[in-house]
VOBA-1610 file (N, C-alpha, C; in pm, whole numbers, padded with zeros to 5 digits, always signed):
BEGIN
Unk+10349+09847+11235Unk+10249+09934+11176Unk+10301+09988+11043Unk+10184+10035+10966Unk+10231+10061+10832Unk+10168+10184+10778Unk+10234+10301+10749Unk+10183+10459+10724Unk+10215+10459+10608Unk+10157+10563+10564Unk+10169+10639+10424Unk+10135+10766+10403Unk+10181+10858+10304Unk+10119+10966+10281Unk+10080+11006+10168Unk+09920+11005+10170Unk+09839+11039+10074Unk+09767+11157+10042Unk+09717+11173+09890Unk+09681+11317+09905Unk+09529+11284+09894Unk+09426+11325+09979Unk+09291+11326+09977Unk+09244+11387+09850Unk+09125+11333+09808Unk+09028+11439+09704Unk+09007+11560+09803Unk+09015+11694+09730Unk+08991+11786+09774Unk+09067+11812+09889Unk+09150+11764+09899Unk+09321+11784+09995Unk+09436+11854+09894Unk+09498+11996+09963Unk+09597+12025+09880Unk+09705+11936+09925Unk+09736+11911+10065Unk+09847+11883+10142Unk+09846+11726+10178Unk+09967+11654+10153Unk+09977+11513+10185Unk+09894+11488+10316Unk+09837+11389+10327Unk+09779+11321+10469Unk+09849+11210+10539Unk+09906+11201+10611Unk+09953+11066+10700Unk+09831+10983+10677Unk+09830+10839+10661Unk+09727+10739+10712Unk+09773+10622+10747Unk+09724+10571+10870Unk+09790+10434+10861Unk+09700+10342+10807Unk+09780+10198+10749Unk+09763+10099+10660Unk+09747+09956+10714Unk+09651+09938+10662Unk+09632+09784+10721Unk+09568+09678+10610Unk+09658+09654+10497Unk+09571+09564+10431Unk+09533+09596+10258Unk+09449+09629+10324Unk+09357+09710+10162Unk+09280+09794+10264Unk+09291+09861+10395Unk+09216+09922+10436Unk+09261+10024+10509Unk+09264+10175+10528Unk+09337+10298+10543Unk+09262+10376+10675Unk+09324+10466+10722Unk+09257+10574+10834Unk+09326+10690+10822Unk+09256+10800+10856Unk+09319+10917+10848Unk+09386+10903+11032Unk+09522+10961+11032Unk+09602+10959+11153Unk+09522+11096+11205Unk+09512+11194+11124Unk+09515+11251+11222Unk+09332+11323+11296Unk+09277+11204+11223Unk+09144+11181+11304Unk+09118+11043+11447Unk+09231+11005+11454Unk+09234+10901+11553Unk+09214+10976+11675Unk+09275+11090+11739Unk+09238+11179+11829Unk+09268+11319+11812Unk+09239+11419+11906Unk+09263+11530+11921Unk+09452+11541+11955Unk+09446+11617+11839Unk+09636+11634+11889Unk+09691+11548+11750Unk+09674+11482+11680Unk+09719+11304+11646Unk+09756+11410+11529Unk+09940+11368+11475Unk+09969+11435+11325Unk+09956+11425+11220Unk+09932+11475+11128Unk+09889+11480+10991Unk+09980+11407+10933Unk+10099+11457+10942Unk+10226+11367+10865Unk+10305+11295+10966Unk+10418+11266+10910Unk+10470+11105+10932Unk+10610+11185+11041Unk+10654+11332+10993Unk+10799+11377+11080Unk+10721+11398+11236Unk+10601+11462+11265Unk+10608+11526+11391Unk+10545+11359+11458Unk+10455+11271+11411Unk+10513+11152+11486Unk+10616+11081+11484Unk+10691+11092+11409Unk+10834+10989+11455Unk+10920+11121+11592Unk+10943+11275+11549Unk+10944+11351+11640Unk+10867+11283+11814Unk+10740+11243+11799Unk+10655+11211+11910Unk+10727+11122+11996Unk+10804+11052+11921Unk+10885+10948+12018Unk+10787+10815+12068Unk+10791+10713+12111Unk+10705+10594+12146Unk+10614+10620+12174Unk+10591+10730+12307Unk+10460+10742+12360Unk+10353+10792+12219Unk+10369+10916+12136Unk+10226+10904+12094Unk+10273+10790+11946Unk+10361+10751+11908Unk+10326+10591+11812Unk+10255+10466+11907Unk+10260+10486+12085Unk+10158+10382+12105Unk+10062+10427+12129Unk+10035+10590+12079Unk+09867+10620+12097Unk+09798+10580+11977Unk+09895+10589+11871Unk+09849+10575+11780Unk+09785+10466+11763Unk+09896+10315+11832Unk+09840+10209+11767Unk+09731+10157+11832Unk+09726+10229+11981Unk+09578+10193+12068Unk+09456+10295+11985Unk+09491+10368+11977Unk+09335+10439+11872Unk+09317+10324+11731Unk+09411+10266+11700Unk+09381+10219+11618Unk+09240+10122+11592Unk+09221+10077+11728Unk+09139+09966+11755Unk+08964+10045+11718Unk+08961+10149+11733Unk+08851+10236+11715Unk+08872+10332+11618Unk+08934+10277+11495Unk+08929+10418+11383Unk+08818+10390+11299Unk+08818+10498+11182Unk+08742+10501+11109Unk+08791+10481+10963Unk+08787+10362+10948Unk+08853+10256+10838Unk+08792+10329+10724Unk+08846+10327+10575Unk+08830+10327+10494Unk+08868+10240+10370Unk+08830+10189+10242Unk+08898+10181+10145Unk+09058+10200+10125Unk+09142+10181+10113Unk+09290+10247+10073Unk+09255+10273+09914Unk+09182+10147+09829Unk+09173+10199+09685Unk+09287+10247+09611Unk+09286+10348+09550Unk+09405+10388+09421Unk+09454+10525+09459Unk+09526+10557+09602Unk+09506+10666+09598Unk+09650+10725+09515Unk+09646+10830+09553Unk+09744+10954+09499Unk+09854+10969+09588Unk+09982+10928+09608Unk+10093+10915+09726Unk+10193+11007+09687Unk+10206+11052+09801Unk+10261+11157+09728Unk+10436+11093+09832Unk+10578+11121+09887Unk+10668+11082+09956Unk+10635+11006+10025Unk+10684+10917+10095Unk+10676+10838+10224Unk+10744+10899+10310Unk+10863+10988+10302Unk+10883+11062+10393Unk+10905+11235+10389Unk+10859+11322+10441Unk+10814+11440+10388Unk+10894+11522+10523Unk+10942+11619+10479Unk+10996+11748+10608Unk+11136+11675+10695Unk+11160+11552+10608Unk+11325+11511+10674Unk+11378+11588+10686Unk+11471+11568+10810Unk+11602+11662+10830Unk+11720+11687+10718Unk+11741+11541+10659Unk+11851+11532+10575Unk+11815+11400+10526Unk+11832+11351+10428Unk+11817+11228+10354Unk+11944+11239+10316Unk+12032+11121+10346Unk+12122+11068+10313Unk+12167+10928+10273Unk+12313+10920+10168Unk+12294+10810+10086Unk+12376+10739+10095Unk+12352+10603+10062Unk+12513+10568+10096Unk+12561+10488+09935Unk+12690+10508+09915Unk+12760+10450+09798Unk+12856+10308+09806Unk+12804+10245+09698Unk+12923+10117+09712Unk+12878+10032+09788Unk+12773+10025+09820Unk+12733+09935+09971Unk+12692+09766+09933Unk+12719+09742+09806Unk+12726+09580+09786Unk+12832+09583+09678Unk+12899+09469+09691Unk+13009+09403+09565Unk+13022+09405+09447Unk+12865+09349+09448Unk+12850+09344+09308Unk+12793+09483+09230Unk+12773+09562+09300Unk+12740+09670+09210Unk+12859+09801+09252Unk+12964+09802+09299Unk+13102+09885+09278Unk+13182+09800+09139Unk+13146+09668+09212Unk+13234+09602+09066Unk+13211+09673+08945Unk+13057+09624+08935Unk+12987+09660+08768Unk+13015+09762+08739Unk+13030+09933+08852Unk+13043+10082+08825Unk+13202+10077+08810Unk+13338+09959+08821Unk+13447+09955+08788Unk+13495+10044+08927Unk+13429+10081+09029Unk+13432+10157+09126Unk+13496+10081+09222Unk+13602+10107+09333Unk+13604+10083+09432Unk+13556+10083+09594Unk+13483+09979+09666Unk+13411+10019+09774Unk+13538+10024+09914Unk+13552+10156+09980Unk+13629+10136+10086Unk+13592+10092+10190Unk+13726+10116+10243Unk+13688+10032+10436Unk+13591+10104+10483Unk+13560+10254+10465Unk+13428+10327+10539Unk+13379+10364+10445Unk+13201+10365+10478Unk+13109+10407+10373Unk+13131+10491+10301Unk+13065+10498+10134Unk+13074+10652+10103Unk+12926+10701+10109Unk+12966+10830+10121Unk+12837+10902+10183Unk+12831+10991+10116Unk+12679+11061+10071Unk+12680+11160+10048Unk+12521+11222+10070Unk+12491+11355+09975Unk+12352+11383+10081Unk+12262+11424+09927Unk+12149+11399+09936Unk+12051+11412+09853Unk+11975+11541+09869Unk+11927+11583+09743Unk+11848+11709+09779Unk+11699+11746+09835Unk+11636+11791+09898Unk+11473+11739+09896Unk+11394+11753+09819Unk+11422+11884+09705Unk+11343+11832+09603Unk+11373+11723+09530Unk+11477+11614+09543Unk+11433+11492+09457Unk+11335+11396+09514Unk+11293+11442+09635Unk+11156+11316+09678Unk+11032+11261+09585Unk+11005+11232+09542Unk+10906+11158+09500Unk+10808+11052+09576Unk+10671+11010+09515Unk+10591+10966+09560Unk+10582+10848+09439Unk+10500+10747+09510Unk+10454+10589+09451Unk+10376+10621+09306Unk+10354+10576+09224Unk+10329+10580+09119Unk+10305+10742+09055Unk+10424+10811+09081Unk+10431+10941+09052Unk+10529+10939+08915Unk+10536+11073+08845Unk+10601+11104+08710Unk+10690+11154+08703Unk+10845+11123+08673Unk+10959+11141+08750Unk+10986+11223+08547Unk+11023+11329+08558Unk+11090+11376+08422Unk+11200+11479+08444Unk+11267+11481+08322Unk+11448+11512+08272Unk+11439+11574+08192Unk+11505+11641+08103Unk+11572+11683+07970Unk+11672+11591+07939Unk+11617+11591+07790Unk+11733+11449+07718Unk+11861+11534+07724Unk+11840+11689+07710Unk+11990+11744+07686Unk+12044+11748+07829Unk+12039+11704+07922Unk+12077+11705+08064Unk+12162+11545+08070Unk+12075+11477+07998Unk+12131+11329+08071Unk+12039+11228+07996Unk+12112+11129+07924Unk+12046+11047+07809Unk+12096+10907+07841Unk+12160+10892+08014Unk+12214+10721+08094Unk+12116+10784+08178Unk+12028+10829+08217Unk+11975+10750+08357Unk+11938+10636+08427Unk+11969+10639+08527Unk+11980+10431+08589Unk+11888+10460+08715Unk+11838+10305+08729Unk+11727+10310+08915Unk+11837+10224+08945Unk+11819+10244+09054Unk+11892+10155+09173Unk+11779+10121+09327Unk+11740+10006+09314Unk+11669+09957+09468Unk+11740+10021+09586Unk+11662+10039+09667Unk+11767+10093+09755Unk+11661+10035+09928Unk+11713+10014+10022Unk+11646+10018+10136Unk+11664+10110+10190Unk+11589+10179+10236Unk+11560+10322+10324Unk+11561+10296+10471Unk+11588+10367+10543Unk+11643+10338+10708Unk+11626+10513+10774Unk+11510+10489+10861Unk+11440+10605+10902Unk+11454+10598+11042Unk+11551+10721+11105Unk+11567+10721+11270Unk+11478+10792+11320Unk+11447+10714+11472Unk+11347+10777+11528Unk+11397+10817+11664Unk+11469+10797+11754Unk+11521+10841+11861Unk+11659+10933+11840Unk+11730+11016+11862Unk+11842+11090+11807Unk+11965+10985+11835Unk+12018+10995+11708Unk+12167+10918+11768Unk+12292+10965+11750Unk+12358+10949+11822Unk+12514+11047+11870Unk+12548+10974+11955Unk+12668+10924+11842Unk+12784+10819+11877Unk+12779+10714+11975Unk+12658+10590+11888Unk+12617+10503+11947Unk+12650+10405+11914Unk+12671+10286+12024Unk+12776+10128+11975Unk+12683+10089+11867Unk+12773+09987+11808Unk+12720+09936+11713Unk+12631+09832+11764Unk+12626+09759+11870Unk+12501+09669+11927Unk+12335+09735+11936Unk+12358+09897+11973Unk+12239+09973+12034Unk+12214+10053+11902Unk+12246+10028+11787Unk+12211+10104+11688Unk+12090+10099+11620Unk+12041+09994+11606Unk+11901+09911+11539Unk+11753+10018+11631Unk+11845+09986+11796Unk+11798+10046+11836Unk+11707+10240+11831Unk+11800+10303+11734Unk+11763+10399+11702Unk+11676+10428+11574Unk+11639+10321+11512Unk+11562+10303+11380Unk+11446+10313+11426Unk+11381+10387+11371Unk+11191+10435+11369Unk+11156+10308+11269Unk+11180+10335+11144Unk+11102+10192+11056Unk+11168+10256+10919Unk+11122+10210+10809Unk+11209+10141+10667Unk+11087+10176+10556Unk+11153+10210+10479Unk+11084+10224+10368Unk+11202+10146+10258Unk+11076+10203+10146Unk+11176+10142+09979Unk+11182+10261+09907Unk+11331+10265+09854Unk+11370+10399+09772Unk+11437+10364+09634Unk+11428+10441+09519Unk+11471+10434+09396Unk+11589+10545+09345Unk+11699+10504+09359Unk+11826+10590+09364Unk+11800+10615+09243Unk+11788+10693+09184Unk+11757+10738+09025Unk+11906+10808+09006Unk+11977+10775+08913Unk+12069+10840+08868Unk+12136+10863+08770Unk+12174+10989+08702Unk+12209+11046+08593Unk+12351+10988+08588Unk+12402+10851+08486Unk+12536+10794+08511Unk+12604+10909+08445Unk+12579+10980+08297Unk+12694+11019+08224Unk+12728+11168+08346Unk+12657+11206+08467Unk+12659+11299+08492Unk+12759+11263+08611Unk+12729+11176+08646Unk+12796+11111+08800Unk+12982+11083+08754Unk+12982+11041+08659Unk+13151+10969+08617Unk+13189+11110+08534Unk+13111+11229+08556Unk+13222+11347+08482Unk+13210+11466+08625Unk+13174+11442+08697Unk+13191+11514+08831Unk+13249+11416+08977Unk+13306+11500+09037Unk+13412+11474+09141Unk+13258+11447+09270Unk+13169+11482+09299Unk+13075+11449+09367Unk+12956+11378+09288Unk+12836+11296+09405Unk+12755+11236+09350Unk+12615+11299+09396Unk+12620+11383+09468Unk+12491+11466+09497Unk+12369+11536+09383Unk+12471+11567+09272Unk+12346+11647+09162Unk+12330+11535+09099Unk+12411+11471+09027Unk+12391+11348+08970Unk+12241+11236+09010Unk+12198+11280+09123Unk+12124+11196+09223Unk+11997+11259+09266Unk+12007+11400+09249Unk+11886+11468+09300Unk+11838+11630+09250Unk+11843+11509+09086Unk+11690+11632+08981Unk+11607+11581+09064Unk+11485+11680+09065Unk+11362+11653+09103Unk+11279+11553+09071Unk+11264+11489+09151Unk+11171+11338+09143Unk+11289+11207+09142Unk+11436+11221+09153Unk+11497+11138+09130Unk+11546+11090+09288Unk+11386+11092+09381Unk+11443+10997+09461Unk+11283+10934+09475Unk+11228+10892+09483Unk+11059+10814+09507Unk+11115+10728+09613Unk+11050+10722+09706Unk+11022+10675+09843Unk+10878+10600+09848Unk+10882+10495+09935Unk+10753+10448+09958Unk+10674+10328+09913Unk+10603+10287+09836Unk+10492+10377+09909Unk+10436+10380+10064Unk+10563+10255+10103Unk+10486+10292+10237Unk+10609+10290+10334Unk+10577+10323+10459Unk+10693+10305+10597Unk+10649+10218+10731Unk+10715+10111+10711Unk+10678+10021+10790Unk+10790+10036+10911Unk+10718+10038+11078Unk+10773+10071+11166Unk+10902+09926+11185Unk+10974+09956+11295Unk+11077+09893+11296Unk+11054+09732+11347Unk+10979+09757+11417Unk+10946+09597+11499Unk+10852+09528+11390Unk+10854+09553+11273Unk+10763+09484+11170Unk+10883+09381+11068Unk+11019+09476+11102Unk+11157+09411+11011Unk+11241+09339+11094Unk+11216+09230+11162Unk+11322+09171+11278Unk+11461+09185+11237Unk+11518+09143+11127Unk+11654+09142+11084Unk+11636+09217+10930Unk+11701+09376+10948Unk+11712+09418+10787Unk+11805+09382+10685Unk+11871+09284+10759Unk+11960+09205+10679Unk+11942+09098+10637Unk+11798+09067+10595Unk+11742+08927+10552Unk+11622+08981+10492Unk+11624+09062+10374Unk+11509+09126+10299Unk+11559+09113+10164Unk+11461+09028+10080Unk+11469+09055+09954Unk+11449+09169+09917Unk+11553+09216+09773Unk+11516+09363+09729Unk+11543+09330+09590Unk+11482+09423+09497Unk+11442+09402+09342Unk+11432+09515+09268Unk+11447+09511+09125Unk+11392+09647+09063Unk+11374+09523+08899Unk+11236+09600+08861Unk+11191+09591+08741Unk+11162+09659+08664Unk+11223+09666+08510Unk+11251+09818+08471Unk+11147+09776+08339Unk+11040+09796+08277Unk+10937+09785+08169Unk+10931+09624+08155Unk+10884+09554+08274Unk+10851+09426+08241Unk+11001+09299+08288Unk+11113+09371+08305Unk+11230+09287+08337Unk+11288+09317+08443Unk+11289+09151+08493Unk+11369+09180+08647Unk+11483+09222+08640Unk+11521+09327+08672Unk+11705+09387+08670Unk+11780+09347+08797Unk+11751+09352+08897Unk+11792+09329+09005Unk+11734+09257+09098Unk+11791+09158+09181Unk+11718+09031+09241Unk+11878+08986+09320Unk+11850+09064+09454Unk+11929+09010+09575Unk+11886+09012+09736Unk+11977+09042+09827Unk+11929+09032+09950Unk+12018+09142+10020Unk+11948+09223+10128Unk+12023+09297+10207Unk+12136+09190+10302Unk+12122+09138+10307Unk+12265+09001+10374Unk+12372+09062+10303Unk+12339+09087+10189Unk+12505+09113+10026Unk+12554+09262+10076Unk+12505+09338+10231Unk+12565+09477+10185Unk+12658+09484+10271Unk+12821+09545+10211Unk+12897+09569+10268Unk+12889+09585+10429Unk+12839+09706+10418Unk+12849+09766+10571Unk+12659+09772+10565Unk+12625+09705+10713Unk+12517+09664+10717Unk+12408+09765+10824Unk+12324+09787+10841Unk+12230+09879+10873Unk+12279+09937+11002Unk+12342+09840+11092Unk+12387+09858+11239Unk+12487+09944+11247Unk+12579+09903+11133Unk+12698+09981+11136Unk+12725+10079+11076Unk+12609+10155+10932Unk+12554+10237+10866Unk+12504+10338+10997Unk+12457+10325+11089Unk+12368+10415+11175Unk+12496+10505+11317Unk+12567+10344+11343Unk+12678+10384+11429Unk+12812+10441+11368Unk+12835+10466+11273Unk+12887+10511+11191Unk+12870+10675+11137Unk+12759+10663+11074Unk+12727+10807+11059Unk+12693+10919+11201Unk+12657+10804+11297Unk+12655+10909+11476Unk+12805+10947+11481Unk+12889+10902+11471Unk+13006+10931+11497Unk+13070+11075+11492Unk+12948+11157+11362Unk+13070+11269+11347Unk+12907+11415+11382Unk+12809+11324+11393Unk+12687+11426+11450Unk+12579+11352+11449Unk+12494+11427+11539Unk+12381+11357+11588Unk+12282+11318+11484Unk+12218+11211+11451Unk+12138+11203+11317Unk+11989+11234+11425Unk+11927+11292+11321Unk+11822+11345+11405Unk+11675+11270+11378Unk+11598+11282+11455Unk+11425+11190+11393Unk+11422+11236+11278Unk+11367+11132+11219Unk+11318+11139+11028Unk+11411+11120+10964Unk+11547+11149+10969Unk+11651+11109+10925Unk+11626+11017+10806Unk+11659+11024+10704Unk+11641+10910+10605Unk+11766+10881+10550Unk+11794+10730+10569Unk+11936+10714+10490Unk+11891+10597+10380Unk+11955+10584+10276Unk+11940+10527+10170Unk+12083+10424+10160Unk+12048+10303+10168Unk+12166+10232+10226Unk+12248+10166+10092Unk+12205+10211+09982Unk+12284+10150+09864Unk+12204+10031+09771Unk+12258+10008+09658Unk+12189+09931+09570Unk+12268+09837+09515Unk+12206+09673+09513Unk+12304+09557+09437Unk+12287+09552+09322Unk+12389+09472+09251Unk+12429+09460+09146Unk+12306+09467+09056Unk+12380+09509+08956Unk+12225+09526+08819Unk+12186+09608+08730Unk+12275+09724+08781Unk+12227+09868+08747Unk+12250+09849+08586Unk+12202+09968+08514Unk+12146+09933+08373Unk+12277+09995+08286Unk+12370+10044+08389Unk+12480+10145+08311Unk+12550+09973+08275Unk+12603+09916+08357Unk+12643+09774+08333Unk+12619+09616+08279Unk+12496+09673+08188Unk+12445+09561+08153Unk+12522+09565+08006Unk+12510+09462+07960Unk+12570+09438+07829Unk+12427+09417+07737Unk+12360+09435+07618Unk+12340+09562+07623Unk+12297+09679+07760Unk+12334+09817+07777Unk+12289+09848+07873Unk+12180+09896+07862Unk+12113+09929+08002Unk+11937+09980+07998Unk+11947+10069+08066Unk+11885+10190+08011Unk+11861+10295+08059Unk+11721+10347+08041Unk+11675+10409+08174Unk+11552+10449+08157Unk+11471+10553+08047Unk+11386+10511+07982Unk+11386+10595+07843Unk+11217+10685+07852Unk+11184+10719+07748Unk+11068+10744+07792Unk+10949+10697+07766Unk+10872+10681+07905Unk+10757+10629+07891Unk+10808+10484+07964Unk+10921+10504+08016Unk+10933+10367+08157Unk+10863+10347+08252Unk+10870+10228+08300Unk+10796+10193+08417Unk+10951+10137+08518Unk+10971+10207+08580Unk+11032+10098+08652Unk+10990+10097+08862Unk+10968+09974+08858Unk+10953+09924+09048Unk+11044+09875+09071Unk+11083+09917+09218Unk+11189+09843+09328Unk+11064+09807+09392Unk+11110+09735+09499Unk+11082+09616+09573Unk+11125+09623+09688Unk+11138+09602+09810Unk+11169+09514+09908Unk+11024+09439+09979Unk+11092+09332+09982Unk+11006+09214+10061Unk+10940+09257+10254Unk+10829+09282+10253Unk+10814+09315+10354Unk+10775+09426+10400Unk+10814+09515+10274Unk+10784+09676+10280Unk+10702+09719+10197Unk+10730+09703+10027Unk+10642+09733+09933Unk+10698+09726+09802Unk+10670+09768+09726Unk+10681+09807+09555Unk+10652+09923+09521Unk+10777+10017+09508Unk+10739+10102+09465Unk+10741+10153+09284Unk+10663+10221+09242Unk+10708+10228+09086Unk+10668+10361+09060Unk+10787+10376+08935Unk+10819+10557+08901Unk+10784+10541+08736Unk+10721+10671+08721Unk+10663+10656+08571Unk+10799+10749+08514Unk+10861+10734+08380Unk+10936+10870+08357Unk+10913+10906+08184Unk+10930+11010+08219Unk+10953+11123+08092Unk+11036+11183+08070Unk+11071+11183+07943Unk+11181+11253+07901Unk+11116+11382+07768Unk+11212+11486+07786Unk+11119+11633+07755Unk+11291+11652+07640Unk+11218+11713+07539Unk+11336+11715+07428Unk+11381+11906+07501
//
């Protein structure tokens, strides 16, 4: 199944809907009880995601059209990130990737939505870089679980755009602010449940930054891979429903290009993954 959250005409507040196509439903008109957003059903646990998908058979379809998206995932516990997680892009940052992930945690105001307007101050940061990223959303709690039964704890996947301030990241000892001005994370546009991704280690992923492919690889290339990303981070506390982890970005990034590319203003740039969606961030830069 495939959700999103949109903002209705004459809606202040995002709407859950699920997606089928070119054709949309409000979730939380499928029945009495049914949630508006996307945390208190993954919260719901299987039983009401299979109410959901049996109401589905009797909703009240609409258009999807052009709407207004605002996060794909909204009221997370913690969105977290992971660093170094393919070869080729520690190489390019001259960075070293260790034997255990690096981790760190994002803020919530950097969420963003699908064709939303991501803006900076040039006097803040004049390298900003996207990075593709695959998103990995838990839905059952996990605490310190083998690495075989880990997949097992995944709700479903989205696509995320690591937006990041380079000159800010290589003059500080952490990577958290560097990573999460406001709007410098866009999610989405959509979240496709787990049994829709058989192996997340066989997904094309991409980013196109004003017309050029920058990045063009496969989740197969990441270090430490979704299973062991999940059993890993249980290890030291329970990751809780909604959980969003951001599993890293391959080679490409714009700090390393010869000439390099950095997002300027009046960019377009989309990530990609195969299977999930395209997402794309408009940006501005404010003197």
């Amino acid at each position: 199944m495939r959700f999103a959250h949109v903002v209705p005409d004459g809606v202040d507040e995002p709407q859950l809907v699920l997606v089928e196509k070119d054709r949309a439903a409000l979730v939380s008109q499928l029945f009495d009880g049914a949630p508006s957003r996307l945390q208190p059903l993954i919260e719901g646990g299987d039983a009401l995601l299979d109410r959901v998908r049996e109401s589905a058979a009797t909703a009240e379809w609409m258009p999807l059209g052009d709407p207004v998206f605002a996060s794909a995932v909204l009221d997370t516990p913690i969105t977290i990130a992971i660093g170094l997680n393919y070869s080729a892009h520690s190489s390019e940052l001259g960075l070293k990737a260790d034997a255990a992930p690096t981790v760190f945690i994002l803020w919530p105001g950097s969420l963003s939505g699908h064709r939303q307007t991501t803006t900076w101050p040039r006097s803040l940061s004049q390298s900003v870089d996207y990075e593709a990223e695959l998103g990995v959303i838990i839905g059952a709690p996990a605490r310190d679980v083998a690495l075989e039964d880990a997949l097992d704890h995944v709700w479903g996947y989205t696509v995320v755009n690591d937006i990041t301030a380079r000159d800010i990241q290589f003059s500080e000892a952490q990577w958290s602010r560097c990573k999460s001005f406001d709007g410098f994370t866009p999610t989405g546009p959509f979240v496709v449940t787990a049994d829709e991704i058989p192996d997340p280690q066989d997904l094309h992923i991409w980013a196109i930054v004003d017309g050029k492919m920058v990045q063009d690889a496969s989740t197969d290339q990441m270090i430490h891979p979704v299973a062991k990303l999940v059993a890993f981070l249980s290890q030291s506390a329970t990751l809780l429903p909604g959980t969003l982890i951001s599993t890293g970005s391959p080679g490409g990034a714009g700090y390393s290009r010869d000439p390099q590319i950095f997002l300027r203003d009046r960019s377009t740039v989309t990530v990609g993954v195969d299977g999930i969606g395209e997402l794309t961030t408009f940006c501005r830069i404010t003197d």
